[in-house]
Structure formats: C-alpha cells, structure tokens
N, C-alpha and C positions, 0 to 999 in steps of 0.2 A: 504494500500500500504506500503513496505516493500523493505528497502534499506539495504541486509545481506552482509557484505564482510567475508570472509573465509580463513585465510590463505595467504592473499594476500600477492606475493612477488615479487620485482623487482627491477634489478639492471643494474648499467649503468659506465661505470668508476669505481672511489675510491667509487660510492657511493651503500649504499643497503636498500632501502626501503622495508619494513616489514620485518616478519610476519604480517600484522594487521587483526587482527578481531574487527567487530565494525557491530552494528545494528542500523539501522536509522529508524523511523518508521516513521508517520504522523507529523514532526514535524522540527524543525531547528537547524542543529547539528552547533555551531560553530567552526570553526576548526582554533584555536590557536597555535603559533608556531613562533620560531626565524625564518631567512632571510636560506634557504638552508636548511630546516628539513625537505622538502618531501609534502609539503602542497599541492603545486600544481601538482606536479606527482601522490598525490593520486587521485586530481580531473581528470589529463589525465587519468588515468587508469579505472574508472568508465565511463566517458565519449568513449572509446575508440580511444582518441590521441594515446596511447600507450599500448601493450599490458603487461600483465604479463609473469613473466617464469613463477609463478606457484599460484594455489590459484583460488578461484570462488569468482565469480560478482552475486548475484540474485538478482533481480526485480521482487514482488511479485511471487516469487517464478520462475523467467526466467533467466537462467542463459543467462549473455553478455559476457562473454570471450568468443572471437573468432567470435560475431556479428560485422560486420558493423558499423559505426558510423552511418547512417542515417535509422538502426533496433533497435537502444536502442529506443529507447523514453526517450532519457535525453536529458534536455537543458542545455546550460551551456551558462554563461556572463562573458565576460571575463574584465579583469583590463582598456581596454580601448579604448570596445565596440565593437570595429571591424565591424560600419557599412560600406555597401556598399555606396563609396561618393559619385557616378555617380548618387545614388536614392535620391528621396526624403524620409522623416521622412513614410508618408506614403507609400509608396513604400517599404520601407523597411521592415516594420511591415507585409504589405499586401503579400511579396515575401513568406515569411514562414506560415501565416494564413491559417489555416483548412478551416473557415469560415468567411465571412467579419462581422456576427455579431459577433464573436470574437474579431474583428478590434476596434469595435464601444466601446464594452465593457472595455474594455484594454484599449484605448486612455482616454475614460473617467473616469477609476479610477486612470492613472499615469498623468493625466489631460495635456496631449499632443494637447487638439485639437487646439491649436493657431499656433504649430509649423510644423504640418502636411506636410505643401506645401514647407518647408523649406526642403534643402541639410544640412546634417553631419557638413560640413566646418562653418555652419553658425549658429551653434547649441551651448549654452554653454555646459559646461562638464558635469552639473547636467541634461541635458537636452537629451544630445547624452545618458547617462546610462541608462536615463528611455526608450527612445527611445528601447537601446540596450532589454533592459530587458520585453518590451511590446514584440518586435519579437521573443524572445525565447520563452515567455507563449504563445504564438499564434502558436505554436506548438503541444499546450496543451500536456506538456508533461508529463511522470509517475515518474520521478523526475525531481529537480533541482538543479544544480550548480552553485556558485558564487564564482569566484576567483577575490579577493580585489577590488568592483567593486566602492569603494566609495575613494580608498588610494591616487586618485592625486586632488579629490575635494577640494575646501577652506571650512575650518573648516564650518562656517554657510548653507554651501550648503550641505558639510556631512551630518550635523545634520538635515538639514530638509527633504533629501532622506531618512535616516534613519527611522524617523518617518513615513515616507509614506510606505515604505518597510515593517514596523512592522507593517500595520494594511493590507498591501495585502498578507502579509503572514500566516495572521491566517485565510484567507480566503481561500486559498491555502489545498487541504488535500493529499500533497504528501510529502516523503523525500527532505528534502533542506539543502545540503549542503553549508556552508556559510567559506570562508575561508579571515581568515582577520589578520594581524598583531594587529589592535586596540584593546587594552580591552575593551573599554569603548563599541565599535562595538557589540561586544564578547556576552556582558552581556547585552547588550539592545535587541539583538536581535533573542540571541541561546536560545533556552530552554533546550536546554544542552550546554558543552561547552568541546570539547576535545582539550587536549595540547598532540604537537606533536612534535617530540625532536628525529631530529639523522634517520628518517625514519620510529621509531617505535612512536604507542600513548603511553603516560606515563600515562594520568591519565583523564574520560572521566565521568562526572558527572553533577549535575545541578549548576549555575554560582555564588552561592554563598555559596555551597560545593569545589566546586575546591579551591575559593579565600580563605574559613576561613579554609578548610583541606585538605590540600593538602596531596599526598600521598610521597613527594620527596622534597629535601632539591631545586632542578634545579624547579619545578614546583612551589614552592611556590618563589622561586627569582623573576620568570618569571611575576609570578603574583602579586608582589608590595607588597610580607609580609619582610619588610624591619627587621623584627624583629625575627630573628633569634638565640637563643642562644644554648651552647652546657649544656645538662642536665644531670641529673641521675636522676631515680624514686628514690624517698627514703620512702614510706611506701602506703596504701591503707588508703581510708574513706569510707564512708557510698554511694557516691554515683562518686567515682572519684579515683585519687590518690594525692598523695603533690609528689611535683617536686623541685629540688634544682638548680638553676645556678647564677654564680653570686656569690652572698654571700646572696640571698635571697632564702626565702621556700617558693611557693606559693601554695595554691590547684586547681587542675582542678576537671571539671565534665565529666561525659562519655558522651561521643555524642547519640543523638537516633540511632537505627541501622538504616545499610543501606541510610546514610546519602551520604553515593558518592559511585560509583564504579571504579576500579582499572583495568587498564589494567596489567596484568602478576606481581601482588601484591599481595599478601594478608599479612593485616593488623591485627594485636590486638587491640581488643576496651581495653581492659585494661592491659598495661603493668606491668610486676613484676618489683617486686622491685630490687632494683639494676642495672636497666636496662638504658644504654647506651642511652640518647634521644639526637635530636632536637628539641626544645620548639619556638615552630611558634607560632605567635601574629599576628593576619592583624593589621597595624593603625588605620584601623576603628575602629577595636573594641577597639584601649585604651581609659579611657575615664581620661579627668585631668580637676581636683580640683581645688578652693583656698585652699594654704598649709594650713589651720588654718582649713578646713572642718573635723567634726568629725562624720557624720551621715552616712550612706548606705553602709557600709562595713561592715559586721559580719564575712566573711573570712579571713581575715587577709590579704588580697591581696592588699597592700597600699604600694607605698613607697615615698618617696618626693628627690625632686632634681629642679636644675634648667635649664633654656630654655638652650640651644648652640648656636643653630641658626632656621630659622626660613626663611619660605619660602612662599610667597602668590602664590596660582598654579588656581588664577580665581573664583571658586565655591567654595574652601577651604582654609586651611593653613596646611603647612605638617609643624611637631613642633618636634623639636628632645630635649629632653629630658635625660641628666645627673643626674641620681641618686647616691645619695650615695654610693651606692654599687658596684658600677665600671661602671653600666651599663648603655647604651643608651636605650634608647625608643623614637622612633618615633610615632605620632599621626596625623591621621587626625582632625583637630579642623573646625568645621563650623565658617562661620564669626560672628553671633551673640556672640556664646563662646567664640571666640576671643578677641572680643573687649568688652565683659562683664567682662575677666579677666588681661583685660591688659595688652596683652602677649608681649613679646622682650626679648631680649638679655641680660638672667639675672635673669632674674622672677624667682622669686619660685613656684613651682605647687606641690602638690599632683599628683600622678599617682595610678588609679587603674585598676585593669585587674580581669574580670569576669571569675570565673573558666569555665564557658560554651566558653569561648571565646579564652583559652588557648589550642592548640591543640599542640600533641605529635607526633614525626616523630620518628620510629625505627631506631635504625641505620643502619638496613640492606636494609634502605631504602631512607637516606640520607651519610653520613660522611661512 
C-alpha cells in the first residue's frame, strides 16, 4: 500500500501550500513543522476536508481528488478526538466497525475494555484518544492520519500512548501519517520524519539524518542543532574536507550516500574549496573532556574553553561551552558525564567534534 502525493497544490488567503510531492509507503511518515506551515491542511487535503486547485492524491494507485470523504479509505484522528458524547466508548468504536470482531480486537490491544460502558465526558484525555483512535482503525482503513493527537496530554500520559502507538503501529501495514509539533514524538515514532516550513517540505529523511544533516540553515534551527557557525572549505583529505570558522580548522568526513533525501535540493557530498559553508554540529554529537585528556583525538579536532552556563533539561544537561577561539559550543552531556566531571559555571573542558559528526550546509542552501 502506497501513499503518492503529486504536485499537490492549494491555497487559501495570504497562504499557499505546495507544490508537494512526497511518497509514503508501509510505514510512519512524521510530519514536523512550526505552528501555521500547512501540517494540517496537508492532512485535510488527503483526507478530503479540502480539496486541491491542482495536483493528485493516489492510494495504491487510486486517485482521491474529487472522491468523497467516506470513498477514500483514510482514517484520520484528530487533536481532540471528536467522539460522539451522546455514545458510549463502545458505541463509538462499534458506530464505525466493519466487524464486531474488529471491536474485540482493537479494545484489546488499546486495552479499552474497562472503559467500554463509559461516555466521552467521563473518559481521561489518554483514554478518549485511544478510544478516538480504536474507531478510526475499525474502519480498517488503506491509510492513516494523525493530527497532534497526543499535544494537550500531560507529559506521562504522552509518553505512555506513545509507547503503545509504537508497537500498534508496526502492526499496522498501511501509510501513516503522523503530524506533530514534538520532536521527541517525531523521532520515536516516524520512520521517517519530514519538516515542513511555509507550505512546502524542506527536507524528508530518516530521524537521525534530518537531526545530524540537515539540508537548511531553518531545518537544522528547527531541529535543536544549536551549533551553527559560518564557514569556508579550505582544502580536501583522504576521506573529507578541513573547514575553517572561528579561528579554528577542523576536519570533516563525507557522509555514506544517500544518507537523507531533499525535497527540491540537491546537495554536494563534497564541497570545493573555497566554498561558502554552514558548519552544523547537533549537541549530541559534541563530546567534552577533562581539559588535561590527551588520548582519542588523532584529528586534531580538540579545543578547550570553559562552561557559560548550564542547564538541567531532566534526562540530560545542555552545556554551553566558551572556547578560546570566540566560539560557543553547546552539548548535550548525560548525567553520569556530568557529574563525573564536575561541570558548573567555570569549569574547564576539552571539547571534541568527530569529523563524521560535523556536517556542511551550502550556502545556497542556508545564508
């Protein structure tokens, strides 16, 4: 089964969503994007909330432009459920259900059967989504849509729909649409992950391709590479190029191909010299030192500076980092690391950066 959009285009007001083309196949696209980039008007538009001015919808090769909304066979969940309150939990599930042993099935993997005989009003939020989300696959439908269906849950309830979602959705063998502001959503649950910026995709790849390369100075913002600086190539190596900003040279490595795909991009795996870059770092990938370490660097990619400031964000520490060189570095630090090295307001560290880990932005593609 086969989610092809073509061309897709539509506009409303100031605003104009697409061109987009985008293939979705057996699997969970996530669809990332600031507050008014078109996230949800893509999902109306497949769904057919809305129609297009121009451009094809296929489903396994059927086109929906100009079908019916209850001729697609797409489900869609919306941000906050929209069950029937007059029904009970089952009642609701059972109104849209092909078959009642579909009912049975469904109740017992989103594990509903205790709230069954209950009404919507009497339901928590984690409870009405599942609910929500049982009656649209009792549709059994040839894909799926999810517009931000976890955004007004309390964080522990997120987290544990989440987890449930991820293990009924590799059960699942249709296109699923997943549209969500959260990254953290993003990357647990898309096996891809497209960012979507202004109506058009900017860049649509797998969740830890978007995050370490990005193809855009706005996509990698978007995505937490706080580590942004302006570059120049300054020569080739054996398996990379060295790159200058700052007042530092470091070397990068060339990525394996075909490491992300680009919507209406194309990229240089290896830039010439002289060339104009943005040098993007995720946090993740810096890694810091005690200043006095002298071992596991043979590229020369080291520099020392001390902490600025320093932030505990729960599961981590974000560590911002003043080098000598002018330059900031942020870091995610694990808590072990942390307090293995003592970190505060002051500290000296080593910072190193993996030439695999430094990725390069054309400018004709950021600045």
């Amino acid at each position: 089964m086969t989610l092809e959009l073509s061309r897709l285009h539509t506009s409303y007001g100031q605003f104009e969503c697409g061109p987009i083309d985008l293939k979705v196949d057996e699997e969970v696209l996530a669809v990332l994007g600031p507050s008014g980039s078109g996230k949800t008007t893509l999902l109306s538009l497949i769904a057919g909330i809305a129609e297009p001015d121009s451009g094809s919808i296929l489903l396994d090769g059927r086109e929906l432009v100009g079908r019916p909304l209850e001729d697609r066979h797409v489900g869609m969940v919306f941000q906050e459920g929209a069950l029937f309150p007059h029904m009970t939990a089952r009642e609701n599930i059972e109104y849209a259900a092909a078959t009642g042993e579909h009912v049975a099935d469904l109740t017992s993997a989103l594990e509903l059967e205790g709230v069954l005989h209950r009404k919507p009003a009497s339901l928590s939020g984690g409870e009405r989504q599942r609910v929500a989300l049982a009656r649209t696959l009792a549709t059994d439908p040839d894909a799926l849509l999810l517009d931000e269906p976890l955004s007004s849950l309390d964080a522990p309830i997120r987290k544990r729909l989440r987890d449930e979602l991820y293990s009924l959705f590799e059960s699942l063998d249709i296109p699923i649409l997943y549209v969500t502001h959260d990254q953290r959503t993003a990357t647990a649950l898309g096996d891809r992950m497209a960012i979507v910026r202004d109506g058009t995709v900017e860049q649509v790849g797998s969740p830890s391709a978007v995050l370490t390369r990005p193809t855009s100075r706005f996509v990698a913002r978007f995505t937490g590479n706080e580590n942004l600086f302006e570059g120049t190539v300054t020569g080739r190596t054996d398996d990379g190029v060295t790159v200058r900003f700052g007042d530092v040279q470091f070397r990068t490595a060339v990525p394996e191909a075909n490491t992300f795909a680009v919507s209406d991009v194309e990229t240089s795996a290896v830039p010439e010299a002289h060339t104009s870059v943005t040098v993007c770092i995720h946090p993740s990938q810096v890694e810091v030192r005690p200043p006095t370490a002298a071992d596991g660097d043979r590229t020369g990619n080291t520099v020392t500076g001390r902490v600025a400031r320093w932030l505990n964000e729960g599961s981590g520490y974000r560590v911002e980092i003043d080098v000598d060189e002018g330059l900031t570095f942020t870091a995610n630090v694990r808590p072990p690391t942390f307090e293995r090295l003592g970190i505060d307001v002051g500290s000296e560290l080593q910072v190193l950066i993996p030439p695999a880990s430094i990725h390069l932005i054309p400018d004709r593609t950021g600045r």
